[in-house]
N, C-alpha and C positions, 0 to 999 in steps of 0.2 A: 202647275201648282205655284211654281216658284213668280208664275208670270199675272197672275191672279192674284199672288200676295203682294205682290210690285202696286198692281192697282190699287186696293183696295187703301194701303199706306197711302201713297202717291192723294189720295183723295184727302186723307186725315191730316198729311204733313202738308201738301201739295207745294214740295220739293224735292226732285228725283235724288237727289245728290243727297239728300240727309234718308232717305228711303232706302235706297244702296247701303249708307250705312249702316242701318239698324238692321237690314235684311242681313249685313257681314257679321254685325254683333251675333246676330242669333245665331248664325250655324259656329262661331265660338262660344258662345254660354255654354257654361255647364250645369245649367237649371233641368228642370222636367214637367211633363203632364203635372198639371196640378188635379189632386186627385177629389173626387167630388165633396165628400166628408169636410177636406181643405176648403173648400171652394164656397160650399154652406158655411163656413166657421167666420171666410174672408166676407161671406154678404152678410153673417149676423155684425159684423165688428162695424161693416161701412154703417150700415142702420143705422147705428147705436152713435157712430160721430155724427152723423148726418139730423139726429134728435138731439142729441145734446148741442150743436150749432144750432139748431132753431129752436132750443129752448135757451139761448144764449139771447139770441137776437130779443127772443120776447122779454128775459130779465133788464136785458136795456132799455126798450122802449117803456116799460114799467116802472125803471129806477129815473127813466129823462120825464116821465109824466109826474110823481112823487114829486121827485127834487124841485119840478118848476111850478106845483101847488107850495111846497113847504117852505122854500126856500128861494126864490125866483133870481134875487137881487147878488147874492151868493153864487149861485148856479151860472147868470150873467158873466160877473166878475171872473171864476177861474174855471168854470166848466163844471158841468155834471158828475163825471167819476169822482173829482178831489172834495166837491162840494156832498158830496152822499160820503166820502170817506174822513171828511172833516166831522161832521155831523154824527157817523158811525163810533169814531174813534172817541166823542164828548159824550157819547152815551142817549142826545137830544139835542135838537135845537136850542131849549132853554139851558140845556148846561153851558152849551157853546154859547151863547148870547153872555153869559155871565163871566166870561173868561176875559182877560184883559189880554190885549193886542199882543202882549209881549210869550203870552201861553199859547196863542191862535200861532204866532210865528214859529214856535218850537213844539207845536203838537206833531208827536208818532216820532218825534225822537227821545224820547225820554230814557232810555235807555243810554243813548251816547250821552245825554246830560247830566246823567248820575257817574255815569263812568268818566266822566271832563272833571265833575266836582270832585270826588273821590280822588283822582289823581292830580288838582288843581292846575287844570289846563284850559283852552282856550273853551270854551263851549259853543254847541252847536247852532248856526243860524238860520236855519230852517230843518222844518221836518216834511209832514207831508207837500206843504207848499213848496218844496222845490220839483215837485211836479209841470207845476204849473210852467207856460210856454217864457212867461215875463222873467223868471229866475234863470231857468233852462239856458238861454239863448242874452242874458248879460254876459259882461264880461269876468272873469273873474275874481277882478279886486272890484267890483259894483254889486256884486250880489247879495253881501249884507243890507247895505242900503234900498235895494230895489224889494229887499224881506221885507225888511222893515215896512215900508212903505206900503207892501202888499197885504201885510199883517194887519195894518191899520187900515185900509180899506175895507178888508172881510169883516174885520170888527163891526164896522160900520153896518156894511150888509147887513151881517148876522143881527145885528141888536134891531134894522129892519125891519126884517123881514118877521122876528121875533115878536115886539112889538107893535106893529105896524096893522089896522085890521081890513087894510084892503091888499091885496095880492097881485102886485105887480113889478113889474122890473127896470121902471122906469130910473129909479136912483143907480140899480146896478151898475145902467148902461153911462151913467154919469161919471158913476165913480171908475168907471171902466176908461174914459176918455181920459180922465184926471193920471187914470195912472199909464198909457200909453203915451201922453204927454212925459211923465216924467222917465218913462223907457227910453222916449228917445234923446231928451235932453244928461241922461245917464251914458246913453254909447255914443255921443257924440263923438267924442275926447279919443 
């Protein structure tokens, strides 16, 4: 038995040495038979993550097909999640289109902003867009400036792609270049 459970690991790990191990682990464990009841409870639970991951996967591919009808130029510039949670957070594309660069920069912090103004303190320089890879991965006396900068691009997008009555992402990819140029002339230093 013991020489049959040897194989059988030896096949899954196919490492005698880590197989010996787990073989030692177990006759220390202090677990047991798990009991059938248990066992039906553990295959309803996997099911159940195993449909929520593939109904995950399908809400992505659904929110990457939307965002690159509605929004392309957007979508381009900081990606799919921030652009569907920009667009979520203004209620519409045309709210967002109406919004000037300085409220696109500090959307989904509104709270720290009231709470900065109320105690008259510095206020916040991004909100959702410090998602984005461009803020992320500045340095951290440059990241006001590389907001700003990103603020005023999506503006642009947005007022695009809003306006705009063919649907493409060609300006995105422009304004995308414009601003990986200024990434880099930003971390130069």
């Amino acid at each position: 038995s013991k020489k049959k459970k040897l194989g059988e690991l030896k096949m899954l790990v196919l490492s005698e040495t880590i197989c010996r191990a787990i073989i030692k682990g177990i006759k220390n464990s202090i677990g047991f038979e798990i009991s059938i009841t248990d066992l039906r409870i553990i295959e309803k639970i996997s099911e159940s993550v195993i449909l929520m991951a593939e109904f995950r996967d399908k809400l992505i591919l659904y929110m990457h097909k939307k965002i690159q009808l509605i929004s392309p130029n957007l979508m381009e510039l900081v990606g799919e999640k921030i652009a569907a949670h920009m667009i979520s957070k203004a209620g519409s594309l045309k709210n967002l289109a109406r919004y000037p660069a300085s409220t696109v920069q500090i959307l989904g912090s509104e709270k720290a902003l009231f709470r900065s103004l109320k105690a008259k303190a510095k206020t916040p320089k991004f909100g959702i867009l410090f998602n984005s890879s461009f803020i992320s991965k500045t340095k951290f006396s440059n990241r006001g400036k590389i907001s700003r900068f990103l603020a005023n691009k999506c503006s642009l997008a947005i007022r695009i792609d809003y306006f705009s009555p063919v649907c493409t992402s060609f300006y995105g990819k422009k304004l995308k270049k414009q601003l990986e140029k200024k990434f880099k002339d930003l971390n130069k230093y």
